[in-house]
C-alpha positions as CSV (number, residue, x, y, z in Angstrom):
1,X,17.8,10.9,109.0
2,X,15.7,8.1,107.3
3,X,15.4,4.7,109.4
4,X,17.9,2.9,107.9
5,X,20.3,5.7,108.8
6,X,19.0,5.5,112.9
7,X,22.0,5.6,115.2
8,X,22.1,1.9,117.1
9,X,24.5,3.0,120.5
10,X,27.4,-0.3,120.0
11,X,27.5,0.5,123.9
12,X,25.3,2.2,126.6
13,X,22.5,1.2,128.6
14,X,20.1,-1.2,127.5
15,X,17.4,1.1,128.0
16,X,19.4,3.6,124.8
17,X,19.7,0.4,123.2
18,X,15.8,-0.7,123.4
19,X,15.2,2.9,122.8
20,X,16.9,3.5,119.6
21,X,15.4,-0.3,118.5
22,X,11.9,0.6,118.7
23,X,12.6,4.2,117.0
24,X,14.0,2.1,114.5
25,X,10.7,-0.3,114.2
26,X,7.7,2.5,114.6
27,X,10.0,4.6,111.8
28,X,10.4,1.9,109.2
29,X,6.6,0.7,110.1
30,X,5.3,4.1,109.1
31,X,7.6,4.3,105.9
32,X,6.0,1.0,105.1
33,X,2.0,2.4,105.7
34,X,3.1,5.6,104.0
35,X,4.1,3.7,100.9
36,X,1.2,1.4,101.0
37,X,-1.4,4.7,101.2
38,X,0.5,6.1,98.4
39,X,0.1,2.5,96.0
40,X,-3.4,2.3,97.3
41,X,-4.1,5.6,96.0
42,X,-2.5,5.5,92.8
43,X,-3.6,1.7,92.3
44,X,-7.3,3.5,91.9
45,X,-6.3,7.3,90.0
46,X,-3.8,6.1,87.9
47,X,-3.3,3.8,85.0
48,X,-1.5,1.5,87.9
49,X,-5.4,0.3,88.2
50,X,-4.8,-1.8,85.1
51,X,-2.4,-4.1,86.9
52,X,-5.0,-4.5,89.6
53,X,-8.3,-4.6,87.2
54,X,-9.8,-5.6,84.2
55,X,-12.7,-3.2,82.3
56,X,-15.7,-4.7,80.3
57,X,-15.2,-3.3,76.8
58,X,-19.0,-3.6,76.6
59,X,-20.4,-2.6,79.7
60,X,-17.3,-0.8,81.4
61,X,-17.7,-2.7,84.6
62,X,-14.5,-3.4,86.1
63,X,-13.6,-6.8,87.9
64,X,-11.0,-8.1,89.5
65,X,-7.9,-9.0,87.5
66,X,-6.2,-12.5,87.6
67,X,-2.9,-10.5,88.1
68,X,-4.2,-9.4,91.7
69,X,-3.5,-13.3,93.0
70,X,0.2,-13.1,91.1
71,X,0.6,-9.8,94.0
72,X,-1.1,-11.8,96.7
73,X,1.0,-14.9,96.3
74,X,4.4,-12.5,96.1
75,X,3.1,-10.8,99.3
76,X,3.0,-14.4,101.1
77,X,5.9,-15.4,99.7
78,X,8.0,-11.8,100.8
79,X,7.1,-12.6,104.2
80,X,7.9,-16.0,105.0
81,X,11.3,-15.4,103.3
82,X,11.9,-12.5,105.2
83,X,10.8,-14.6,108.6
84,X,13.0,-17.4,107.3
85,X,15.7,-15.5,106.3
86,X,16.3,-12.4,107.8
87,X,19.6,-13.3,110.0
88,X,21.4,-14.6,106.6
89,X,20.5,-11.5,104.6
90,X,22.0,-8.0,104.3
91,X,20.1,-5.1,106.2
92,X,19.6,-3.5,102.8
93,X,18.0,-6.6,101.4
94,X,15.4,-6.7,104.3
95,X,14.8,-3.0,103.6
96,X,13.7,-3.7,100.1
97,X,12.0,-6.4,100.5
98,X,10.3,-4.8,103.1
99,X,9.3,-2.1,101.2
100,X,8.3,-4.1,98.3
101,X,5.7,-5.7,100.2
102,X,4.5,-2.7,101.8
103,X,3.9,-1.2,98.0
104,X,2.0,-4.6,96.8
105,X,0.4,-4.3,99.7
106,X,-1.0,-1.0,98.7
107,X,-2.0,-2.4,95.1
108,X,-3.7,-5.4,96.9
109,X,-5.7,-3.3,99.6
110,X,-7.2,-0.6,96.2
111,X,-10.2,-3.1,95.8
112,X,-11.4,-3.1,99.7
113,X,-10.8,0.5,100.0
114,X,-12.5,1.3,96.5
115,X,-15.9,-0.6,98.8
116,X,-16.2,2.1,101.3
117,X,-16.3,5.7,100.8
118,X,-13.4,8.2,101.2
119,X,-14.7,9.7,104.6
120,X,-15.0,6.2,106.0
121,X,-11.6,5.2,104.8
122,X,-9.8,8.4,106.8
123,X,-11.9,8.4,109.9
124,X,-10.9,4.5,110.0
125,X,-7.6,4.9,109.5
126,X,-7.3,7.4,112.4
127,X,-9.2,4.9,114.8
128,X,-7.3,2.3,114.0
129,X,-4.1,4.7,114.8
130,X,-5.2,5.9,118.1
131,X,-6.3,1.7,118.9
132,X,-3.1,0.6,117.4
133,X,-0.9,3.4,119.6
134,X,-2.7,2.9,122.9
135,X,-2.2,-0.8,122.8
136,X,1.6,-0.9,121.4
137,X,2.2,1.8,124.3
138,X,0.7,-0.6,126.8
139,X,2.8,-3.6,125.6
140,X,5.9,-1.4,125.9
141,X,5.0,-0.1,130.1
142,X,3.3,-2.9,131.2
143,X,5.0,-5.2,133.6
144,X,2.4,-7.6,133.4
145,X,3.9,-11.1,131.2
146,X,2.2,-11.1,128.1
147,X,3.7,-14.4,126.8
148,X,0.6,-16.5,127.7
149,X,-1.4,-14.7,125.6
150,X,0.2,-15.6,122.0
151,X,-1.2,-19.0,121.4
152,X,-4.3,-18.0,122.3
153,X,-4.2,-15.1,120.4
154,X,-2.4,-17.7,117.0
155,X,-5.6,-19.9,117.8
156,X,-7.8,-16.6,117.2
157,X,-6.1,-15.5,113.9
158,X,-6.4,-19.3,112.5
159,X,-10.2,-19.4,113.6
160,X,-10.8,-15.9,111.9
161,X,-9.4,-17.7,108.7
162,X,-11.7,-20.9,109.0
163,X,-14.5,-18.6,109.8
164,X,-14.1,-16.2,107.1
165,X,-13.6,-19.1,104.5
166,X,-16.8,-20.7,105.7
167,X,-18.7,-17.4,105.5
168,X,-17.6,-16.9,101.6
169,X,-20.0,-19.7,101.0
170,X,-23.1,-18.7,104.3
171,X,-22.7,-14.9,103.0
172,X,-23.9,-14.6,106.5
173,X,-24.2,-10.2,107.5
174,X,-24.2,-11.6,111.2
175,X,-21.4,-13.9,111.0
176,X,-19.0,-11.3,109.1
177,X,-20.2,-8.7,111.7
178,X,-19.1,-11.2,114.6
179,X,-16.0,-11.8,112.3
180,X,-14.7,-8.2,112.6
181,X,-15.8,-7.6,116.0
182,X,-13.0,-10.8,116.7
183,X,-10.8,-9.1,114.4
184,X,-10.6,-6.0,116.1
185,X,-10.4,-7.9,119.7
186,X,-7.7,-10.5,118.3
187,X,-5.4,-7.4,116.7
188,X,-5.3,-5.4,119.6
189,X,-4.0,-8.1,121.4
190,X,-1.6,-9.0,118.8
191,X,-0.2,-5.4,118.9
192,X,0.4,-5.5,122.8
193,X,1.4,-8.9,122.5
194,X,3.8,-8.2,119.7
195,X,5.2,-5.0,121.0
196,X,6.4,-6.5,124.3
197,X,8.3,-9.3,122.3
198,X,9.8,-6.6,120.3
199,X,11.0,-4.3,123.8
200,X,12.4,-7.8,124.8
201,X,14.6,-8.2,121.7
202,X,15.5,-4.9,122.0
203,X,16.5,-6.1,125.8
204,X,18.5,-9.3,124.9
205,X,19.8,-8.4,121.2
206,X,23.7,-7.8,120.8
207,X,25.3,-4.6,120.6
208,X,26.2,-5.3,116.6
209,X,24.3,-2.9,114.9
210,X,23.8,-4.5,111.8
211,X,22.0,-7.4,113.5
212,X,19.8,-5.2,115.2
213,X,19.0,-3.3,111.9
214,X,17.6,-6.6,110.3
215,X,15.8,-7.4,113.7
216,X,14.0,-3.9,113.2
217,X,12.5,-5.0,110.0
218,X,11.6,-7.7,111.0
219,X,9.8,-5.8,114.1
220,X,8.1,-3.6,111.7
221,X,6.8,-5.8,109.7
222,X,5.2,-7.6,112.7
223,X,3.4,-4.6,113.6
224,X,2.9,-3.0,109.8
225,X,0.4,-6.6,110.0
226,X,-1.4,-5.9,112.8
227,X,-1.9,-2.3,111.9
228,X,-3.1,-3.4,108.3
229,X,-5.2,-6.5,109.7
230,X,-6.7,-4.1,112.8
231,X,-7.3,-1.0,109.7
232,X,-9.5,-4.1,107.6
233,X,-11.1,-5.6,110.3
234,X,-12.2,-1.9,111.6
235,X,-13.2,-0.6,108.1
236,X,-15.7,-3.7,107.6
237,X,-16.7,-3.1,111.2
238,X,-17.4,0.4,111.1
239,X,-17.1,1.2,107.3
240,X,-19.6,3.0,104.8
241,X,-19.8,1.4,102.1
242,X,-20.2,3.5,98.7
């Protein structure tokens, strides 16, 4: 049964109806990391790295291609449509644009991961799954009110921004080590954060099952990017680099 094809109860408890939601969110979130992992790699063992770079005829150093800002822009753009638009849209249109990003994504992410070696990449990856399930289990049990802590946490994310922007001109090593230390902190709070908003969706959303289909994208997508910001910010954290 793929995700798309999860059974939404029209009627039951809300606790079946919260449960089968966030089935529905962690199984299209992992269909979304498992096609970005599969981009990534064949972004850099395939001929799909020509999309992503350009080689030196002379010296056969590869740089960055123009192309890659054309995928970044797209990415943006996927996103804020999908925010924007996702009530007005058919379930199967959020799918594929949902998977769409998730596949740019994985071209995008091929130059980071190509900076850090292979061992670094996987042992990263599994930290950042055990972080990423710990916290998104504590925002589903606690009863603690997590609502205060999103526009602190929005203030975090747009200082990371301003900080990182300002450090592509320092180059500071202490700064982008403070700046992934925060990272870490900011996306682990984001995935509690964002994973008790989800359970109350699930809690207050109607019993039409085509609604809560598009909801569920839009739920994994919310925490496809804090698993993808929390896997970067750990990997430059924690990362060998080749």
């Amino acid at each position: 049964m793929t995700p798309y094809q999860q059974s939404y109860p029209a009627t039951g408890s809300k606790v079946e109806i919260v449960n089968a939601f966030m089935r529905g969110v962690y199984a299209w979130m992992a269909a979304g990391l498992a096609l970005t992992a599969v981009m990534a790699w064949a972004t850099m063992n395939t001929p799909l790295a020509n999309l992503i770079f350009s080689v030196d005829a002379t010296t056969g150093a590869r740089a960055m291609s123009p192309m890659i800002w054309i995928f970044f822009i797209a990415e943006i753009g996927i996103v804020f449509y999908l925010s924007a638009r996702i009530q007005k849209m058919e379930a199967t249109t959020a799918v594929a644009l949902f998977m769409v990003y998730s596949g740019l994504n994985g071209l995008t992410l091929s130059p980071l991961l190509l900076m850090y070696t292979a061992a670094s990449v996987t042992s990263t990856f599994a930290v950042t799954a055990g972080m990423f399930g710990a916290m998104s289990l504590y925002g589903l049990v606690t009863k603690k009110d997590l609502t205060s802590w999103g526009s602190f946490l929005t203030m975090g994310v747009i200082g990371l921004l301003i900080a990182m922007v300002v450090n592509i001109f320092l180059q500071s090593s202490m700064m982008h080590f403070v700046i992934s230390g925060l990272g870490v902190i900011i996306f682990l709070g984001l995935t509690a954060y964002d994973t008790q908003k989800l359970r109350v969706m699930g809690e207050t959303a109607p019993g039409d099952a085509g609604v809560i289909r598009k909801v569920t994208i839009l739920g994994a997508l919310t925490l496809y990017l804090d698993f993808i910001n929390l896997f970067i910010f750990l990997l430059r954290f924690m990362g060998d680099r080749r």
